[in-house]
Each structure stands twice: as structure tokens, then as C-alpha cells.
N, C-alpha and C positions, 0 to 999 in steps of 0.2 A: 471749525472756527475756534481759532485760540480765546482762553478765558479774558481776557483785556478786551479783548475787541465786543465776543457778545455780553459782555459786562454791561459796555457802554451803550450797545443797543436796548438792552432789557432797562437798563435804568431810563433810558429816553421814553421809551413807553408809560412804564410806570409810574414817571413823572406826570406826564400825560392823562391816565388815567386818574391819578391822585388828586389832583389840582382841578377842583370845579370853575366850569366857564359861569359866567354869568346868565347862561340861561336855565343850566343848572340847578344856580342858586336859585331862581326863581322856579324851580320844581319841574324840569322839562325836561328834555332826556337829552344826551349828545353822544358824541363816538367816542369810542376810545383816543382817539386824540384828534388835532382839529384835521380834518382830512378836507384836502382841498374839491371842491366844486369842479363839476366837469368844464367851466367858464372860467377859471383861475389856471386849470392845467394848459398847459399850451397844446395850441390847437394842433389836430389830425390826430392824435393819440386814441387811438383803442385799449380796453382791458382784451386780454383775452384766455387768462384764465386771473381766479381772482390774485390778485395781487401782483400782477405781471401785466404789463402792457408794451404796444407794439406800435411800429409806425412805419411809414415807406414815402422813401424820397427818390428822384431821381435827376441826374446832374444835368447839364448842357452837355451836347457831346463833346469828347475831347481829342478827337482826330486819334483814335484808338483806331486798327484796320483788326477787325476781325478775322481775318481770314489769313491771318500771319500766325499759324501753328510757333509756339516759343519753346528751346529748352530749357530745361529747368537747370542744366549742368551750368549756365550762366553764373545761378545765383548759390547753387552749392554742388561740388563734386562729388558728392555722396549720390546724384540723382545722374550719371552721364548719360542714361539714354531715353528719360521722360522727356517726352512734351505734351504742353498743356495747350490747350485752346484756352485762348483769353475769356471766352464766352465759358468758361469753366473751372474757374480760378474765385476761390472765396479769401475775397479780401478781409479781414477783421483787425478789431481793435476793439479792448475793455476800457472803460473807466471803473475806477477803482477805488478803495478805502485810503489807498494807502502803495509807496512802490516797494515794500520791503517785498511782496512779493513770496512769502514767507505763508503759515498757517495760517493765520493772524488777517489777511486781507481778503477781503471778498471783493467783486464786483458786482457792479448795481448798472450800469449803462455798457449795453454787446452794441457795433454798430458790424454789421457784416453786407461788402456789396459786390456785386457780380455785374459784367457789363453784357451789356445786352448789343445786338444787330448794329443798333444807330454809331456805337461808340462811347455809350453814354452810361454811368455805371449810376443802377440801380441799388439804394443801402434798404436796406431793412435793420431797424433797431429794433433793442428790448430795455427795459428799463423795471427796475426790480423795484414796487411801491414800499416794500420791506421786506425784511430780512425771514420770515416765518416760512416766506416762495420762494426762497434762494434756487430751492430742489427743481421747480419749475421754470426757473428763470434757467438754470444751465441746462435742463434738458431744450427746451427749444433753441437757445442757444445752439447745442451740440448736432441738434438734428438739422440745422442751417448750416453747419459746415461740413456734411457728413456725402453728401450726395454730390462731389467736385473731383475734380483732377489733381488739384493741388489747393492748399490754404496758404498765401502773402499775408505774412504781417512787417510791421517796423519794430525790430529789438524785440519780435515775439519769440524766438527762440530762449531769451533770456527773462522773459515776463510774462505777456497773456497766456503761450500755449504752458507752459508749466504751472501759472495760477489756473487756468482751466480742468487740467487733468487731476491737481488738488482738490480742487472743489468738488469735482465729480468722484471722487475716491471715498474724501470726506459725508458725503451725501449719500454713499452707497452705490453710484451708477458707474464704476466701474471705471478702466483707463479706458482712454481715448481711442475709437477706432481707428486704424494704420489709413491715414491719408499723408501723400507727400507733403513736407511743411517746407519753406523758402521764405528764409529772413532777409529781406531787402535790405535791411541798414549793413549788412557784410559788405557785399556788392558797391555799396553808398562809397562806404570807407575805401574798400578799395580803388574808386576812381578820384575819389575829390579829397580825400581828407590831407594829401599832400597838396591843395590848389587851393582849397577854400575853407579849411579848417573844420572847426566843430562839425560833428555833422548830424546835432539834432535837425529834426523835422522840420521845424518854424527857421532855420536856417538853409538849409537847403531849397526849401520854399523859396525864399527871397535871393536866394543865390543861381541855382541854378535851373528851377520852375520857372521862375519871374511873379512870384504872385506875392500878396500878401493877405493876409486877414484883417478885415475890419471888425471892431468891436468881439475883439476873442477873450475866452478868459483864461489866467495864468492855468495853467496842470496843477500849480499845488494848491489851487482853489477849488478845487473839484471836489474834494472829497467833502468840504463844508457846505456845498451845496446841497451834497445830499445826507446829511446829517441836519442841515437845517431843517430839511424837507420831512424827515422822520420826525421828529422831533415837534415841529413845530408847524407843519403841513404848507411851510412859506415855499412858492414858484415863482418868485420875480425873477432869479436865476438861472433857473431849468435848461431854457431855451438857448441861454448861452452856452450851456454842457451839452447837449443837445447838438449845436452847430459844429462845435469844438470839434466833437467826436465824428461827425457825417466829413467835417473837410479832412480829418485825417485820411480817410477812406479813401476822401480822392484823389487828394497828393500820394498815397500809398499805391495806387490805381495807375497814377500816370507815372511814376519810377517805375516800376513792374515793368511796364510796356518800354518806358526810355531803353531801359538797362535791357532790353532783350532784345531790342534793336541794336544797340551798338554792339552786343557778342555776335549780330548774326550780321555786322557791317555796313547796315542799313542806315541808318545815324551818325553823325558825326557832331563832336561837342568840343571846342576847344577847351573848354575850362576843365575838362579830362586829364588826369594824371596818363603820363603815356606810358608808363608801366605798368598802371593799376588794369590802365586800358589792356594793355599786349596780356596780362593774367585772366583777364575777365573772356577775351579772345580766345584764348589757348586752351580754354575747356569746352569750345564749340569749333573751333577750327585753326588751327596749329600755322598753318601757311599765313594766313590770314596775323594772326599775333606774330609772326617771326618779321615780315614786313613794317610793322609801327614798331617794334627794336630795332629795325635798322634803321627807321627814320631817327629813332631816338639819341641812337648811339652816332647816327652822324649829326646830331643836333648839340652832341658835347654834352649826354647825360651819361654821366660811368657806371649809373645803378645799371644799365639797359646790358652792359657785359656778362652778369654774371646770370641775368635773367636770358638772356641768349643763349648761354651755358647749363643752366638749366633744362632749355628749351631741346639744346642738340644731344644731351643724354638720356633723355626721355628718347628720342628716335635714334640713339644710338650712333651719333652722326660724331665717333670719336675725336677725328683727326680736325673737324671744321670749330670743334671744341675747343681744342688743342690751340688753334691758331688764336683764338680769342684770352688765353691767357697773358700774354703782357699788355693786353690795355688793362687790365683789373687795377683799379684805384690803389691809390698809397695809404691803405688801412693796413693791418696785421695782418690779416689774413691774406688780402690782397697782394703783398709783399711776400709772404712765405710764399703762396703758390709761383712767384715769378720768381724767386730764388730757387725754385726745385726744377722748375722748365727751364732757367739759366746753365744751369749744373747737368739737367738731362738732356737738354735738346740741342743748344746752343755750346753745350760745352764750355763755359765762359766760367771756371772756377772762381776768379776774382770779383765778378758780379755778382756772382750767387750768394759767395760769403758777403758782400756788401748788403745786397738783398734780406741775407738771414739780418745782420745788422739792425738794420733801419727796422724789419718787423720786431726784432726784440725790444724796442726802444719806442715803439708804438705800442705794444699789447698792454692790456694794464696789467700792473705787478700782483704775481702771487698768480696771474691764469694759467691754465694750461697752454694758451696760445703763448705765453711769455718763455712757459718752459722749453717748448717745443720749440722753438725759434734761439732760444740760448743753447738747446744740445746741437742742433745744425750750426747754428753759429762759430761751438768751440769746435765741431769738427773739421766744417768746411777751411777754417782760419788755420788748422794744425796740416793740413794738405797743402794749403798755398803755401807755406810758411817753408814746409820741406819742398817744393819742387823750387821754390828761388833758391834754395841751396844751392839745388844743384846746375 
């Protein structure tokens, strides 16, 4: 824990402890700070070891089919030949100090949920009463995500799983056992962020879930919840950190399953990017992605050509490659490539060099695509030039 952060904790204590209550003054004894009543904590919360407690929720069902084995190569290419049973998949999510994400932040609320037979995904939280149990809060934590197929986070490749393996390092327990990790917000971006923008969580929610949150509180209010809570033993908030972090779980929960369904065909979503879609494809079935670029590319989308091209040199399918070069867009690059199949295929030296043209006059100056497009250009121009000679 970096020195700023347990700074602030130790001082919250100490303040705590310094500062007599009034029953104090009257000669009586009290806690080291005001520590809430088991009738002030919100309700179903267990201690379960001291200074850690725990709780278990579980959802309505959400038309999850258990019995739909996913692969993981969906949500990252690192993983081409896992799959998970949904019934085997630990969803998580921390609340935390703070997103620098950094030494400096700890977490104090794990929510981790698994779905069960029904469809329905069961969370199991942990909630850290202070900072003294940090060490018992990550091991239970750890030993909750340690017995799966896989762990699903949102943007936890970038935050929980690398705050978690910090803390666990810091604390003495070591890195993290080897379990496959799958960041959904990839996957997210990939299909929607050309349809629907942003694509935090609370957006995607009301976009392409259909749901919303009643009475949720902002992220960067979280961490004063529980700083309140140390500090000064106040839970009028809790319950809403509490909720915050269970419905991430479940929006987390039901992307998982969305997005595993459209790689394997199963699903269809208009508000789908059809490229992101044919990419998301193409790491569980190649035939399957080459079909939505062709709907794409005859739908009048130019990205779907080079992603086709892509597509047919992975399977070595030179010559169907080949054919797909002059539809390529009037970019630079786009342009060079159909100036060099003019000059080589077509034999059309005048086109070529027009071709080299327009991509030098596209590239931005001073690139190498600029360069490269001016040395073809003075070439291809000094050939035409001598055969009208003659």
C-alpha cells in the first residue's frame, strides 16, 4: 500500500480513537472508532472472519442455456481452443479506493458470480470492514476465483485482475494462479463502439441490454462511501455500493453469454457493427465471418474489403484476394495497392501512375506512405512519358 493512501487510513483511525464520544466522557468505555451495529449494517451480511464479511445474492433468471459449452477465442485469440461452461465462468468485479489502479489503491468490495442450472447467476460478495484484513479479504477473494474455467471481467484486464495480483504480491501471497482471464469490454468495442459509441457499462446497459438502474450511485462516489464508513462507522450508503457492484455482475453475466452467442451464430443483433461482428466470427468460424463481409460489402461498407483480404490470406486463398483489390477505398494506401495491381495485372500503365498520383496526394506529408507513393509516382510517370515518345 503506497504511503498517501495508508497515511489516510491510519489517520482516520487515529482520529477516531483520539476524539472521546460522549459516553466516554461520562467514564464508559467505546471502540476504537464508532463501528456500526449489526441493525445499521445492511441486512444478510455475515463477518466471517474478523474484519471481512460476506453475502450471497442471486438474480432472476436471465435466459442463460446452460448447456451451450462457449469459446473463449470469441472474447480473446490468445485462448483458440478453450471452452468454458457457463456454469464455470467467475464473473468479478472490485470496488475500490480509487481507479489509478496503481500501488496506492486497494479494494474493499469483491463481488464474484457464477451462474447456476436455472440461468440465474449467483454473486457472492466480500466487503473489507478495514484496511488491517486487507490480507484476508484477498485471500478469500482469490480462493473464489481459483476453482473455474475461466474468470470474465469488464476492463479487468486493465484494472481488477492487475490490482488483484498487486495486492496479493504486496501482502506476501504471491501472483495469481494461471486461470484463463477474458475481458469483455474488448469484444464490447469491438461490435458496438462503431454503432453506439461509448462503450462504458451504464451505456451499453441502456443501449444494447435495454435495462436501466434505479437509484444507482455515481463510480466516483464509491470510494467516500467507504472512507466514510472507516472513519466514521456511517452505512446509510453501503447498500447502494452494495447494489452497484451485484448489477455489474449481472450486466457482466449477460454480455459473456450475448457475445458468445453471436461467435457461434446463434444470436443476431442489429445494432452490431458488421465488421466488429465478421472479427468476433472469424476466431470461432471463418465460413461463418466471410458470409457477413459479403453481406457487408454488398451493403456499400469499403471497410468489409480489406477485412475480406485479410480474411482470404489467412487461408491462403491468393488469387480470390487479388480480385478484391480494386474495390479498396480512395485512402493512400487503398490507392497505392490499386496502382500496383493496375501496373501488374491490368497492365494499364496510365492508371497506375494516376493511381500512384492521387495516393501521394492523400498520404499525410513527411510519411512513409507519402514517400512511397512519390517514388512510384516519379517512376511509373518517366515510363509513360517515354513510351508516348515513341
Amino acid at each position: 500500500m503506497s504511503g498517501n493512501l495508508r497515511s489516510r487510513l491510519e489517520r482516520m483511525r487515529a482520529s477516531a480513537l483520539q476524539k472521546p464520544s460522549a459516553l466516554q466522557k461520562a467514564g464508559e468505555s467505546s471502540s476504537a472508532r464508532p463501528a456500526p451495529g449489526d441493525a445499521e449494517f445492511p441486512a444478510g451480511w455475515s463477518h466471517i472472519v474478523d474484519g471481512v464479511r460476506s453475502t450471497s445474492w442471486r438474480s432472476p433468471p436471465l435466459g442463460i442455456d446452460t448447456g451451450q459449452p462457449l469459446r473463449l477465442a470469441a472474447f480473446s485469440r490468445r485462448l483458440p481452443e478453450q471452452l468454458a461452461d457457463p456454469q464455470r465462468v467467475a464473473f468479478f468485479d472490485f470496488e475500490t479506493t480509487g481507479l489509478s489502479g496503481g500501488a496506492g489503491t486497494i479494494a474493499f468490495l469483491a463481488a464474484i458470480g457464477r451462474i447456476d442450472q436455472s440461468g440465474s447467476v449467483c454473486i457472492t460478495q466480500y466487503f473489507l470492514d478495514d484496511y488491517p484484513a486487507e490480507r484476508a479479504f484477498i485471500q478469500h477473494v482469490s480462493e473464489a476465483l481459483s476453482d473455474v474455467d475461466a474468470i470474465a471481467t469488464y476492463n479487468g484486464s486493465s484494472f481488477d485482475m492487475p490490482l488483484l495480483t498487486t495486492r496479493r504480491i504486496m501482502l506476501g501471497l504471491g501472483t495469481m494462479p494461471a486461470v484463463p482471464h477474458v475481458d469483455v469490454l474488448h469484444p464490447v468495442r469491438r461490435l458496438y463502439r462503431q454503432t453506439i459509441g461509448a462503450c462504458a457499462l451504464s451505456n451499453i446497459e441502456a443501449m444494447i441490454l435495454d435495462s436501466a438502474r434505479d437509484d444507482d450511485i455515481a463510480g466516483a462516489e464509491v470510494p467516500d462511501v467507504w472512507f466514510d464508513f472507516v472513519k466514521k462507522g456511517r452505512c446509510t450508503r453501503l447498500e447502494q455500493v452494495f447494489s452497484h457492484n451485484r448489477l455489474d455482475i449481472v450486466s457482466l453475466a449477460r454480455l459473456f453469454y450475448k457475445i458468445g452467442m453471436i461467435a457461434k451464430g446463434l444470436e443476431t443483433d442489429s445494432r452490431c457493427d458488421m465488421l466488429g461482428r465478421a472479427e468476433i466470427e472469424s476466431r470461432v468460424d471463418c465460413a461463418r465471418a466471410e458470409q457477413t463481409l459479403q453481406v457487408a460489402l454488398r451493403a456499400g461498407d469499403s471497410r468489409a474489403v480489406r477485412a475480406l483480404m485479410r480474411l482470404y490470406r489467412l487461408q491462403e486463398r491468393w488469387h480470390e484476394r487479388l480480385e478484391l483489390v480494386p474495390l479498396l477505398p480512395d485512402d493512400a494506401t487503398g490507392l497505392f495497392s490499386r496502382s500496383v495491381y493496375a501496373e501488374r495485372v491490368d497492365h494499364n500503365l496510365p492508371a497506375a501512375h494516376s493511381l500512384a498520383l492521387r495516393s501521394m496526394a492523400a498520404a499525410r506529408p513527411g510519411s512513409a506512405m507519402r514517400q512511397r507513393a512519390e517514388r512510384r509516382a516519379i517512376r511509373l510517370g518517366t515510363i509513360v512519358e517515354r513510351i508516348s515518345r515513341i
